[in-house]
PDB file of N, CA, C and O in Angstrom:
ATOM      1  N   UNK A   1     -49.840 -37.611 -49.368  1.00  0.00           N
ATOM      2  CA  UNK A   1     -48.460 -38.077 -49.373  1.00  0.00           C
ATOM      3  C   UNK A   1     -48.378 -39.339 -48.522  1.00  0.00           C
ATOM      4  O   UNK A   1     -49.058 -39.446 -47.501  1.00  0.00           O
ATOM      5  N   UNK A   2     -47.753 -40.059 -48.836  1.00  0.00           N
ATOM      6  CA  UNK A   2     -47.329 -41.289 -47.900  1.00  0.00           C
ATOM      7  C   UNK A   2     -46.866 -41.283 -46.850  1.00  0.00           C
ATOM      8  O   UNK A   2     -45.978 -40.475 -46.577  1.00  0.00           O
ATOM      9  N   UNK A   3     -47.397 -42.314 -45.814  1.00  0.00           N
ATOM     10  CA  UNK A   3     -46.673 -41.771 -44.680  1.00  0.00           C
ATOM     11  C   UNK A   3     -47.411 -40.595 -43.522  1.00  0.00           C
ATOM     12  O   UNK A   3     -47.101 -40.288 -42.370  1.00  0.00           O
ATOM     13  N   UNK A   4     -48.312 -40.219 -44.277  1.00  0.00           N
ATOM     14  CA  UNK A   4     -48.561 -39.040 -43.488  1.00  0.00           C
ATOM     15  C   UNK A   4     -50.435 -39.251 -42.818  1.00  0.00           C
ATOM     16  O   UNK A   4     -51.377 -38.479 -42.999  1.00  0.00           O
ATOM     17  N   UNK A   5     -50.419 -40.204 -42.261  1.00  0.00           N
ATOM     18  CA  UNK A   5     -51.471 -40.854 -41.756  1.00  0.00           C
ATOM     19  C   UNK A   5     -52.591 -40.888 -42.686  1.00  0.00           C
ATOM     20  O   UNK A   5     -52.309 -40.894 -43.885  1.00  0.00           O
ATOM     21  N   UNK A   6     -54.119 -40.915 -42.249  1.00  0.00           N
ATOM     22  CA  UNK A   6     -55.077 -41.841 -42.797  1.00  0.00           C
ATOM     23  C   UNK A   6     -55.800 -40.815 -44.100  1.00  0.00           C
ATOM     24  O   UNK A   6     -55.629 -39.596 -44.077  1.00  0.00           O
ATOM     25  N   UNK A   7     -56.402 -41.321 -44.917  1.00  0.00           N
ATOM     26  CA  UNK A   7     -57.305 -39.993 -45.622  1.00  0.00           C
ATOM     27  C   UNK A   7     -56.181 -39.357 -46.721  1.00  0.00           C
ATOM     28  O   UNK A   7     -54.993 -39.667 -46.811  1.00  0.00           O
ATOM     29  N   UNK A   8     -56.814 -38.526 -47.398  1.00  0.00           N
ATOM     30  CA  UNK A   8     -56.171 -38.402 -48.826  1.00  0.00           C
ATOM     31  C   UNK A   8     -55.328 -37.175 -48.603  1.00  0.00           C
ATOM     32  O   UNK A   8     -55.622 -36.424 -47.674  1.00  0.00           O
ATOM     33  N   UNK A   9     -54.444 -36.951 -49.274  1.00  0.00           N
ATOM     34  CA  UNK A   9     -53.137 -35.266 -48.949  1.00  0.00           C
ATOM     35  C   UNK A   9     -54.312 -34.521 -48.717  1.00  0.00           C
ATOM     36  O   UNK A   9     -55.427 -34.613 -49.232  1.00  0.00           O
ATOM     37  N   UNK A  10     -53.709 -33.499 -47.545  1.00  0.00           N
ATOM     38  CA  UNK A  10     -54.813 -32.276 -47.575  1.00  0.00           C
ATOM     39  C   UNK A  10     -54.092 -31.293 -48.663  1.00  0.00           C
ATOM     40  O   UNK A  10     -54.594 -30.170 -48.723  1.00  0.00           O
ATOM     41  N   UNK A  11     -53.178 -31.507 -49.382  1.00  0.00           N
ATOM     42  CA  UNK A  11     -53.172 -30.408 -50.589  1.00  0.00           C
ATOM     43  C   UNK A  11     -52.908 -30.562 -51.709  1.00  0.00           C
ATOM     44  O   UNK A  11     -52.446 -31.604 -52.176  1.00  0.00           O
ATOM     45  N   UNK A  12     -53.151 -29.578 -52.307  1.00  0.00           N
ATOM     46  CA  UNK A  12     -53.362 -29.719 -54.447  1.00  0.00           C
ATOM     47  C   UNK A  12     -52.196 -29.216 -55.065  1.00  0.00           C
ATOM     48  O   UNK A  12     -51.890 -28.046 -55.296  1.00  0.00           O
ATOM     49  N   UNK A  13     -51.593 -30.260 -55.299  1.00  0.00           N
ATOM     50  CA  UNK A  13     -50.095 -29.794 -56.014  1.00  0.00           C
ATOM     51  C   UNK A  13     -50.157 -29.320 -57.794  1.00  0.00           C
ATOM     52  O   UNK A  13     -51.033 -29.772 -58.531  1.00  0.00           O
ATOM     53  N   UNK A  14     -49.425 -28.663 -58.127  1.00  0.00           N
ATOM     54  CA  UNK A  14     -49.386 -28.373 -59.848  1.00  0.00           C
ATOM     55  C   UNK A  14     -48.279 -28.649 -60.078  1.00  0.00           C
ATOM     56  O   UNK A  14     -47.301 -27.912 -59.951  1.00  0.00           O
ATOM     57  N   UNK A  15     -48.314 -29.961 -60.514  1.00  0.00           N
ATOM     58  CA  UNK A  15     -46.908 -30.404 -61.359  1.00  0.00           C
ATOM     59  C   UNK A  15     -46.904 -30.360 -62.681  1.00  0.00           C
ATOM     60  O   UNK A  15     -46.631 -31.389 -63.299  1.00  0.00           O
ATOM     61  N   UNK A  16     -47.233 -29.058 -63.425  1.00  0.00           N
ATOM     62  CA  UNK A  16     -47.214 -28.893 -64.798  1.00  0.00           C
ATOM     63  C   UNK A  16     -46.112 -27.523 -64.571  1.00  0.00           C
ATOM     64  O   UNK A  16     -46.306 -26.308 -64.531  1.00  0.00           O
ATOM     65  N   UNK A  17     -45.188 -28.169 -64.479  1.00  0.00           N
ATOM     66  CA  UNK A  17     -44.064 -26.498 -64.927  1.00  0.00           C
ATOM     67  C   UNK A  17     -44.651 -25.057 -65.656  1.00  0.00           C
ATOM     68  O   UNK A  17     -44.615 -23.900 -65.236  1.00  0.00           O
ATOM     69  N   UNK A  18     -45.280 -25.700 -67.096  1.00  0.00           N
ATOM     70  CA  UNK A  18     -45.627 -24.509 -67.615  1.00  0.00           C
ATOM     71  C   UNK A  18     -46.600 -23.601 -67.552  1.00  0.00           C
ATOM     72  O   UNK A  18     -46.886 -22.658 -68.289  1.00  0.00           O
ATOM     73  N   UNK A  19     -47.331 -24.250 -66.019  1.00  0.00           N
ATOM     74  CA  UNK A  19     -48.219 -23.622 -66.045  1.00  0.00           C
ATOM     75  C   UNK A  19     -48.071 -23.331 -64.709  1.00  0.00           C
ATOM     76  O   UNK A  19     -49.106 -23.027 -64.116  1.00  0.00           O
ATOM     77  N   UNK A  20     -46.770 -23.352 -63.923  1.00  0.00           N
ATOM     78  CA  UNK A  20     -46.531 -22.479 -62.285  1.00  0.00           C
ATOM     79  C   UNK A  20     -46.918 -20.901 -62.398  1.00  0.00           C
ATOM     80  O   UNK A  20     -46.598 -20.035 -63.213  1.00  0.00           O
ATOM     81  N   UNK A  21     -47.710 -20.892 -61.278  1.00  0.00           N
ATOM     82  CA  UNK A  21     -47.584 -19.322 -61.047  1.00  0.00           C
ATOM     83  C   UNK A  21     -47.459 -18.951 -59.887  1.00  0.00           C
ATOM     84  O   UNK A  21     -47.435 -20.037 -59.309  1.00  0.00           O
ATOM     85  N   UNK A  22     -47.354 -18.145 -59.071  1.00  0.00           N
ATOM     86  CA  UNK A  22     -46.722 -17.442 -57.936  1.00  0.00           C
ATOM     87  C   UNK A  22     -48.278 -17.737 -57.261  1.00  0.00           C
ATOM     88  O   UNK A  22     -49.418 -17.380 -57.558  1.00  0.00           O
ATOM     89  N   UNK A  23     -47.765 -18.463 -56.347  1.00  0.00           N
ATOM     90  CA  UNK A  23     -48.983 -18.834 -55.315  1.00  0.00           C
ATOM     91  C   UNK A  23     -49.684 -19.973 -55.292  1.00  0.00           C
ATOM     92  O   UNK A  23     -50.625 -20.357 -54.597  1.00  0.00           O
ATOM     93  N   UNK A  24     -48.858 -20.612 -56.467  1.00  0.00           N
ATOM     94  CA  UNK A  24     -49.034 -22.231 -56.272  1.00  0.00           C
ATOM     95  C   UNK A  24     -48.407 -23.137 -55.589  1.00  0.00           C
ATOM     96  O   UNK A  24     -47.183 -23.008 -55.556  1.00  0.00           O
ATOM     97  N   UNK A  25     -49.046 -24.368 -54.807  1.00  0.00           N
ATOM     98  CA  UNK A  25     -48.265 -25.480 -53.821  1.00  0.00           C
ATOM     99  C   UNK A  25     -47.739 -26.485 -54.730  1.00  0.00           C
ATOM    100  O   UNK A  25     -48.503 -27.305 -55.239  1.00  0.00           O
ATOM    101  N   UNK A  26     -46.447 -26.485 -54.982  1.00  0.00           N
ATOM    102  CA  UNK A  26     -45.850 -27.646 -55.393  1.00  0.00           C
ATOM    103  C   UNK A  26     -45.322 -28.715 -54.162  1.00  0.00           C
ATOM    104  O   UNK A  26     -45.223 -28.432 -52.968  1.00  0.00           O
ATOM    105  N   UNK A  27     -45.091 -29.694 -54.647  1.00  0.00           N
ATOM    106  CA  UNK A  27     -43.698 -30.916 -53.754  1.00  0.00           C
ATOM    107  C   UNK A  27     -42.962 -30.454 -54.065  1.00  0.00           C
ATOM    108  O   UNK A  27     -43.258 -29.854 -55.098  1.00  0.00           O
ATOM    109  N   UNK A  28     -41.978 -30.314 -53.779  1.00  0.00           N
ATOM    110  CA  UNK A  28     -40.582 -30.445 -54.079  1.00  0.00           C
ATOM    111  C   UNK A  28     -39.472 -31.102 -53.417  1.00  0.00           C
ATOM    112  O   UNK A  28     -39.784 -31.920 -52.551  1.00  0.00           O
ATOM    113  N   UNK A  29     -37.932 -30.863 -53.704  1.00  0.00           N
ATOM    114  CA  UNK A  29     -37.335 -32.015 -53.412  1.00  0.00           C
ATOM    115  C   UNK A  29     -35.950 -31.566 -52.822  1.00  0.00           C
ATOM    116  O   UNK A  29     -35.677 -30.423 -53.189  1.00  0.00           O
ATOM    117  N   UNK A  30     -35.257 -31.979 -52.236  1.00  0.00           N
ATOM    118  CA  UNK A  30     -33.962 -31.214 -51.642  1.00  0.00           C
ATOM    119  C   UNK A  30     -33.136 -32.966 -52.035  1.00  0.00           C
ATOM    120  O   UNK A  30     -33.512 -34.131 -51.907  1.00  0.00           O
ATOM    121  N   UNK A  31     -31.716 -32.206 -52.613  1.00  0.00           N
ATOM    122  CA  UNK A  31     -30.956 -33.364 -52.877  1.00  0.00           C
ATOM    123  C   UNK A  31     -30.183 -33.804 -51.834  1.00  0.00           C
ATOM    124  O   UNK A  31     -30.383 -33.417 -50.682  1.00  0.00           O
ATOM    125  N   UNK A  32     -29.028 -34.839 -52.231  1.00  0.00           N
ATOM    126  CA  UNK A  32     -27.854 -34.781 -50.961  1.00  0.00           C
ATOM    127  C   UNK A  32     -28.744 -36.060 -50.050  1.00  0.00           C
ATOM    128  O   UNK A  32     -29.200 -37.103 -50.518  1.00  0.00           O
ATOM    129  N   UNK A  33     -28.808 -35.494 -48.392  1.00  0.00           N
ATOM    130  CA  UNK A  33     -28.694 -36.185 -46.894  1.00  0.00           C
ATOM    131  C   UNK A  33     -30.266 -36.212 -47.652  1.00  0.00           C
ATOM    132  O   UNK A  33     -30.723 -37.327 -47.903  1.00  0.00           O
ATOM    133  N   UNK A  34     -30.945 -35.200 -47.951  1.00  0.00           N
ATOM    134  CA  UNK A  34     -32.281 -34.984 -47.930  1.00  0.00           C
ATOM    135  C   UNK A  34     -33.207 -35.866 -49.244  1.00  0.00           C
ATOM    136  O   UNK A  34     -34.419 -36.083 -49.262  1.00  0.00           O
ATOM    137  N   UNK A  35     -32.405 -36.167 -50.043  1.00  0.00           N
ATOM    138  CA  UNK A  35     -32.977 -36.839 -51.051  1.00  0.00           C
ATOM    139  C   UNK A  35     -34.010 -37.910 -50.835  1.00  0.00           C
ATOM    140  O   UNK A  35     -33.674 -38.858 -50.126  1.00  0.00           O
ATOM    141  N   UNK A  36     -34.987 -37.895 -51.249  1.00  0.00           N
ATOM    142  CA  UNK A  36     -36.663 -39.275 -50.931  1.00  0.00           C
ATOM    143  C   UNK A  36     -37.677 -38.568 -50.012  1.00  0.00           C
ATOM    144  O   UNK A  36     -38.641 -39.190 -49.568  1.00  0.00           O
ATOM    145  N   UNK A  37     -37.429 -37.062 -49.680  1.00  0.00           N
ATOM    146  CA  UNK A  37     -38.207 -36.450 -48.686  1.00  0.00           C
ATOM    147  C   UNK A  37     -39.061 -35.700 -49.321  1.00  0.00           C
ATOM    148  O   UNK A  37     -38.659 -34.834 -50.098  1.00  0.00           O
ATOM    149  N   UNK A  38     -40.512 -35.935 -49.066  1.00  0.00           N
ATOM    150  CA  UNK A  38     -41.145 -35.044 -50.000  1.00  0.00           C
ATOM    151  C   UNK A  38     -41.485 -33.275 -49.162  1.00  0.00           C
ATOM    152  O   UNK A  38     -41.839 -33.260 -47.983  1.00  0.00           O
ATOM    153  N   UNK A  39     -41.357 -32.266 -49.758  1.00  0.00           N
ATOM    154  CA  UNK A  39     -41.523 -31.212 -48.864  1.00  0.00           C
ATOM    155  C   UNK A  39     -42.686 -30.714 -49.575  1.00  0.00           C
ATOM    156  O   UNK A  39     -42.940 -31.163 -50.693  1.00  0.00           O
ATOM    157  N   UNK A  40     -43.636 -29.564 -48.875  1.00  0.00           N
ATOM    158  CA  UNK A  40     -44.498 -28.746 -49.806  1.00  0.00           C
ATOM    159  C   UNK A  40     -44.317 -27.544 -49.796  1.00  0.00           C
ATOM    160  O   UNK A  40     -43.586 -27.418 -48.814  1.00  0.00           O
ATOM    161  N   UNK A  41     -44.509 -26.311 -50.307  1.00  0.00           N
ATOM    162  CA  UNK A  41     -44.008 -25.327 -50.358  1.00  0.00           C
ATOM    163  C   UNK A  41     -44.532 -24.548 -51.386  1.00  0.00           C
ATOM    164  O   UNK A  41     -45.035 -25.241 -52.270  1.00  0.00           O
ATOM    165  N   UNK A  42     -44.587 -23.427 -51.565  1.00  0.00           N
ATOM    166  CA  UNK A  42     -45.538 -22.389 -51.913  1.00  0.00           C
ATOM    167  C   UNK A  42     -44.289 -21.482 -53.490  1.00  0.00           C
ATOM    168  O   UNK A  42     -43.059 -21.438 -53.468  1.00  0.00           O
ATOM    169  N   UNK A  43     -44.927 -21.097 -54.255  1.00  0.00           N
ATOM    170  CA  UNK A  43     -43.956 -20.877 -55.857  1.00  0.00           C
ATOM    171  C   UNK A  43     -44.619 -19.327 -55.211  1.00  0.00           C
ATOM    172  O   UNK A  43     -45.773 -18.919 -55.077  1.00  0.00           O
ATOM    173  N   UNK A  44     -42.900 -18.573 -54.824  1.00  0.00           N
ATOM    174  CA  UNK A  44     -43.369 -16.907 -54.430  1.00  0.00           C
ATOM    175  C   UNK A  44     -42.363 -16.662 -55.601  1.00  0.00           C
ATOM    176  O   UNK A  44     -42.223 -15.446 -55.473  1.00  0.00           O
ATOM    177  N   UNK A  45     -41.613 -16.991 -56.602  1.00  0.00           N
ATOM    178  CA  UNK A  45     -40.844 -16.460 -58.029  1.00  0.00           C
ATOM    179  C   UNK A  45     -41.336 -17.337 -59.049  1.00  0.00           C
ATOM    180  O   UNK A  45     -41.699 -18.446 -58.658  1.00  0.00           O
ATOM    181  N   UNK A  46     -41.429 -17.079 -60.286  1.00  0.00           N
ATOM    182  CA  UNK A  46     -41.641 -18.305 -61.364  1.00  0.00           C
ATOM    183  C   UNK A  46     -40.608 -17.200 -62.208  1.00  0.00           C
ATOM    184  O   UNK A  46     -40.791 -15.983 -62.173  1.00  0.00           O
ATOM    185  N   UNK A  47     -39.338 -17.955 -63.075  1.00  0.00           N
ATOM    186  CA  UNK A  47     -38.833 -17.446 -64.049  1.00  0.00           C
ATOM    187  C   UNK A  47     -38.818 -18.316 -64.966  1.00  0.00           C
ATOM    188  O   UNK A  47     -39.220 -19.421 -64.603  1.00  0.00           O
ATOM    189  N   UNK A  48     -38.430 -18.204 -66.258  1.00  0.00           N
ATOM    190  CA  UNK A  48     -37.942 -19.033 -67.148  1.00  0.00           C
ATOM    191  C   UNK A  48     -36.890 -20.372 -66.775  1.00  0.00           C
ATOM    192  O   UNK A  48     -37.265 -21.465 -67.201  1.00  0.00           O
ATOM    193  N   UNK A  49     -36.236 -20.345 -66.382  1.00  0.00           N
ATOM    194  CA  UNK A  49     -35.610 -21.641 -65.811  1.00  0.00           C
ATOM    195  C   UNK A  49     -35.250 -22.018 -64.546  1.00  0.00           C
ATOM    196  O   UNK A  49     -34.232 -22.688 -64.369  1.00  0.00           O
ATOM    197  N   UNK A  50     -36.222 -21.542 -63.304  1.00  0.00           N
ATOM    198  CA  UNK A  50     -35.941 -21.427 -62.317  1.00  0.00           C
ATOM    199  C   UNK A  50     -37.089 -20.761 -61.358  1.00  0.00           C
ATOM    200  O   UNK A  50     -37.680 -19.697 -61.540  1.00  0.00           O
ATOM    201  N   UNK A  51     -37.258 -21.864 -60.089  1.00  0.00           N
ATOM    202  CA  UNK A  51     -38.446 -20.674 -59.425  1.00  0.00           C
ATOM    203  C   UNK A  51     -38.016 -20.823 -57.956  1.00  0.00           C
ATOM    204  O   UNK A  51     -37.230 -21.654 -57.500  1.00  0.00           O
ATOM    205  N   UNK A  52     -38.885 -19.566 -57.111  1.00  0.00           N
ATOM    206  CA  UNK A  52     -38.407 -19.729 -55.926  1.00  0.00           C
ATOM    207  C   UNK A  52     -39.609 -20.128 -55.419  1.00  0.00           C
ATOM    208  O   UNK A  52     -40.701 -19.669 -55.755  1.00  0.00           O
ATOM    209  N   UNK A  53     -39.367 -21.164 -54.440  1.00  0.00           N
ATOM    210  CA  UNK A  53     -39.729 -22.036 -53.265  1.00  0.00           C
ATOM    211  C   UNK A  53     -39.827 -21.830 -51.581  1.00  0.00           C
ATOM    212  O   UNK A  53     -38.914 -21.965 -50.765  1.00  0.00           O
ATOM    213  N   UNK A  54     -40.978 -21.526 -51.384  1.00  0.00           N
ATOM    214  CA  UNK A  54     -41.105 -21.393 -49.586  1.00  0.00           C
ATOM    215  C   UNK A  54     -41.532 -22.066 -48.670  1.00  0.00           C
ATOM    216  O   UNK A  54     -42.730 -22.132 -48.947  1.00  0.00           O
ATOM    217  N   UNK A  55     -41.352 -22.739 -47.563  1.00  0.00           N
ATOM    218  CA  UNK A  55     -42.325 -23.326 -46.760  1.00  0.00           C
ATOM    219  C   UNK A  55     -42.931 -22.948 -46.044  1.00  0.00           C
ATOM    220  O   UNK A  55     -43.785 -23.640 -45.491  1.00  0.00           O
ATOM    221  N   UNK A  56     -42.719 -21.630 -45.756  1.00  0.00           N
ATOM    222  CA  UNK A  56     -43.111 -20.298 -45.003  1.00  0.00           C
ATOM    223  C   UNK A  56     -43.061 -19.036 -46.009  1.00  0.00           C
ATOM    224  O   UNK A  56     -42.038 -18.388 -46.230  1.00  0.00           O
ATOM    225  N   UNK A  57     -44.472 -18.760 -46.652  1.00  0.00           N
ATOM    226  CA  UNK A  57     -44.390 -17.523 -47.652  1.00  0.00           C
ATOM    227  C   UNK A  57     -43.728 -16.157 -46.790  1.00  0.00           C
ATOM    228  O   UNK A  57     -42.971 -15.305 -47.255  1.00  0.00           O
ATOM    229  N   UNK A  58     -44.348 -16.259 -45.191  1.00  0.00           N
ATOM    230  CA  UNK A  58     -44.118 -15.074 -44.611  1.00  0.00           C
ATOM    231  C   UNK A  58     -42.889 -14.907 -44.177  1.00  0.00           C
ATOM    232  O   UNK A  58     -42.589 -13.830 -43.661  1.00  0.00           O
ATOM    233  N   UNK A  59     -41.717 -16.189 -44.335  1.00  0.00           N
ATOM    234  CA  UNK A  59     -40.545 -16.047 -43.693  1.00  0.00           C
ATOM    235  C   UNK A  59     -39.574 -16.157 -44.860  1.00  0.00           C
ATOM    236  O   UNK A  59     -39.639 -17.190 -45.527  1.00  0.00           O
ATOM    237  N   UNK A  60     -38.823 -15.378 -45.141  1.00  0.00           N
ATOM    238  CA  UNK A  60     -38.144 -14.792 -46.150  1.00  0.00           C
ATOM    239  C   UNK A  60     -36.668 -16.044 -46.358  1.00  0.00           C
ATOM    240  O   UNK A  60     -36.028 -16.352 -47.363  1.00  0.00           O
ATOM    241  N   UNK A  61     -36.575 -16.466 -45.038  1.00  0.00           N
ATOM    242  CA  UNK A  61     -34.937 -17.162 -44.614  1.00  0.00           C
ATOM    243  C   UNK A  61     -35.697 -18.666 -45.240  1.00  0.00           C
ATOM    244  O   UNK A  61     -34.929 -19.517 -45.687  1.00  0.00           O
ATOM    245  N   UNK A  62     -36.890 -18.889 -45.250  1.00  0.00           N
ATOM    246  CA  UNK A  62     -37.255 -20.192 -46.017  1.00  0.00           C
ATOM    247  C   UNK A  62     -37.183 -20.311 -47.933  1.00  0.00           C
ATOM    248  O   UNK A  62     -37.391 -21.349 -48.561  1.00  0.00           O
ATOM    249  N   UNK A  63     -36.932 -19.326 -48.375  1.00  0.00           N
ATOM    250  CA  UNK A  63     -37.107 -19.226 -50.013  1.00  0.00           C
ATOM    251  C   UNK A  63     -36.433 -19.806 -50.484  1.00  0.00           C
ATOM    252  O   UNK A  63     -35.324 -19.686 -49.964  1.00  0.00           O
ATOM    253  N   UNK A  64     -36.454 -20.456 -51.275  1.00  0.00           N
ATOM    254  CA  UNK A  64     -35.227 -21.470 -51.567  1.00  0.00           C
ATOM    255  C   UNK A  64     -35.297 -21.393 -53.640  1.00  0.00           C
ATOM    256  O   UNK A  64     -36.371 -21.383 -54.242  1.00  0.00           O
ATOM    257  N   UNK A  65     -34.323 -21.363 -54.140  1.00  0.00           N
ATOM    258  CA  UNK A  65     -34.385 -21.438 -55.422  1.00  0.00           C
ATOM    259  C   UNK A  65     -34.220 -22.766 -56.000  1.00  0.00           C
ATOM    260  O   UNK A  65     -33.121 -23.265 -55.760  1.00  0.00           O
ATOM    261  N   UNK A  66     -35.107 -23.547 -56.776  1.00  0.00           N
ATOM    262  CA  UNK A  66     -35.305 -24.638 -57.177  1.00  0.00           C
ATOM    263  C   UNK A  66     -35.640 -24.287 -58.532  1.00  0.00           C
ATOM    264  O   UNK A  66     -36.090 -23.203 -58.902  1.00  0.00           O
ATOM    265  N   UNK A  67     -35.223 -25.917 -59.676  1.00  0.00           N
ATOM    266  CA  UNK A  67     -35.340 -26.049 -60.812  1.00  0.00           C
ATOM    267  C   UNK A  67     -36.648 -25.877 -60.979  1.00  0.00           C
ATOM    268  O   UNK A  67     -37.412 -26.017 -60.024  1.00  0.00           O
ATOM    269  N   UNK A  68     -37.115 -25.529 -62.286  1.00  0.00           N
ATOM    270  CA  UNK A  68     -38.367 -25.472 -62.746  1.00  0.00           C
ATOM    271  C   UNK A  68     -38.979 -26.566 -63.372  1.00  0.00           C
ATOM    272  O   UNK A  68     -39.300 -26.650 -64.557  1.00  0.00           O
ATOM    273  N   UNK A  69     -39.128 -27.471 -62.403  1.00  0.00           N
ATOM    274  CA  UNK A  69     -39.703 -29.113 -63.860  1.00  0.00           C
ATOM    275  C   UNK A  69     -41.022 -29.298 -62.064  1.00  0.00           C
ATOM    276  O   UNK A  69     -41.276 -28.612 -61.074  1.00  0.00           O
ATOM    277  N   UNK A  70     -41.506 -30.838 -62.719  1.00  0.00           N
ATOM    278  CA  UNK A  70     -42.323 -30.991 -61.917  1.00  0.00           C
ATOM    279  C   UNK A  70     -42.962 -31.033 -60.862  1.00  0.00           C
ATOM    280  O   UNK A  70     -44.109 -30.686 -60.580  1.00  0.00           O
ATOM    281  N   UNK A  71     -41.367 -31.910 -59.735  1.00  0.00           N
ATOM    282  CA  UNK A  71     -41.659 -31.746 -58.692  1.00  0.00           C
ATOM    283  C   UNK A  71     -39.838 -30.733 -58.246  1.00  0.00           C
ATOM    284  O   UNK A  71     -38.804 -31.303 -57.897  1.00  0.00           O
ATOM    285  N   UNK A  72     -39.994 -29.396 -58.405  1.00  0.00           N
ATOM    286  CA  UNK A  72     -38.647 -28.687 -58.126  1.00  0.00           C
ATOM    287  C   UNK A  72     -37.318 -29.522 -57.466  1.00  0.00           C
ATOM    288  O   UNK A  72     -37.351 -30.660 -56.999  1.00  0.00           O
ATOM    289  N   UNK A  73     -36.737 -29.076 -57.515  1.00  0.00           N
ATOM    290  CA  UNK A  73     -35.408 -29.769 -57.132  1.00  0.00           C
ATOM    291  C   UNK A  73     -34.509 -28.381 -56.350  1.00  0.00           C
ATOM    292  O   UNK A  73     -34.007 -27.476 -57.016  1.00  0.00           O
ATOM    293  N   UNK A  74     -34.449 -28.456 -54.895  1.00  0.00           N
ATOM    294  CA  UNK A  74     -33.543 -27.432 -54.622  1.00  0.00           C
ATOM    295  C   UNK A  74     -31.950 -28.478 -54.065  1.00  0.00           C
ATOM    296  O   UNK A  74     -31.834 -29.692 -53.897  1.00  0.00           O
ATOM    297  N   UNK A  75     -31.031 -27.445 -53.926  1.00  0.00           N
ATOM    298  CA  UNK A  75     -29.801 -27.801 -53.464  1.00  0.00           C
ATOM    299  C   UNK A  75     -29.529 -27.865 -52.391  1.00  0.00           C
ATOM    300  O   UNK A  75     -29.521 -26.731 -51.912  1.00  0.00           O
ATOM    301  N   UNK A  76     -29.165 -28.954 -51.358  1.00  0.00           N
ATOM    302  CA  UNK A  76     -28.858 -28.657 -49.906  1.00  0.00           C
ATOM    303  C   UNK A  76     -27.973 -27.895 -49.897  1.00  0.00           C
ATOM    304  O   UNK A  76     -28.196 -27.181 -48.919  1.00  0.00           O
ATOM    305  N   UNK A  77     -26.739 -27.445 -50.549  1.00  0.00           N
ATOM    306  CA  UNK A  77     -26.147 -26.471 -49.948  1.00  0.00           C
ATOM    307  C   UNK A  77     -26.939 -25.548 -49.610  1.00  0.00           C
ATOM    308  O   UNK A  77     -26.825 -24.988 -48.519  1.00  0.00           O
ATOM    309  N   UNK A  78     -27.903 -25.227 -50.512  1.00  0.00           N
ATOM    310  CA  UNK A  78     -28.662 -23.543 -50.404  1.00  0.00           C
ATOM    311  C   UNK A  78     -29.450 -23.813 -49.429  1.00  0.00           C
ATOM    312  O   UNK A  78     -30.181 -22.825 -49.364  1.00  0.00           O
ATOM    313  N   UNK A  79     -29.832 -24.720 -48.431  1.00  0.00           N
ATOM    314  CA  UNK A  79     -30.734 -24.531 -47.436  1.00  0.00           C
ATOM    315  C   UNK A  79     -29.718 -23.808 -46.162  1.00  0.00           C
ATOM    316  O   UNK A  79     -28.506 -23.907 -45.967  1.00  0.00           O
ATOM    317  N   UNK A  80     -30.872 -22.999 -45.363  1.00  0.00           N
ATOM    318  CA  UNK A  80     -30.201 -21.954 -44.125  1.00  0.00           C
ATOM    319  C   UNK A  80     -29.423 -23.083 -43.414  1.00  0.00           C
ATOM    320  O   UNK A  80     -29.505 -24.299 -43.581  1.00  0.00           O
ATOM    321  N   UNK A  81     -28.511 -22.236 -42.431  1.00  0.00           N
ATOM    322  CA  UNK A  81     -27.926 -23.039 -41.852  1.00  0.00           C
ATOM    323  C   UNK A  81     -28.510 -23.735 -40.476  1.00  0.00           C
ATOM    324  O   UNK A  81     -27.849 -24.591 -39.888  1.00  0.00           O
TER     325      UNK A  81
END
């Protein structure tokens, strides 16, 4: 990712939607204040039009529900307070 000092991302993203599965690292994206920020985060739901998103698999208050396309799209409202 850019920005994030020297040497290549230390991680392997799957930006093929149709092929997310639960335990894959996507980017994803938070709209709003947060929009241009790249986050990474772990696919612990995959549904048909919609998956859930963690930055912490083990912390439950991080899950966030995001669109299902390449790089997810969650809603700042839905982030904790």
């Amino acid at each position: 990712m850019q920005g994030m000092g020297e040497g290549s991302c230390p991680f392997t993203f799957n930006t093929e939607p149709a092929s997310f599965a639960v335990g894959d690292i996507v980017s994803y994206r938070v709209d709003g204040s947060l929009d241009g920020f790249p986050f990474a985060g772990t696919l612990m739901e995959v549904h048909d039009d919609y998956v859930i998103v963690a930055s912490d698999p083990e912390d439950k208050s991080t899950w966030l529900r995001a669109t299902r396309e390449s790089r997810p799209k969650v809603r700042e409202a839905d982030l904790p307070a």
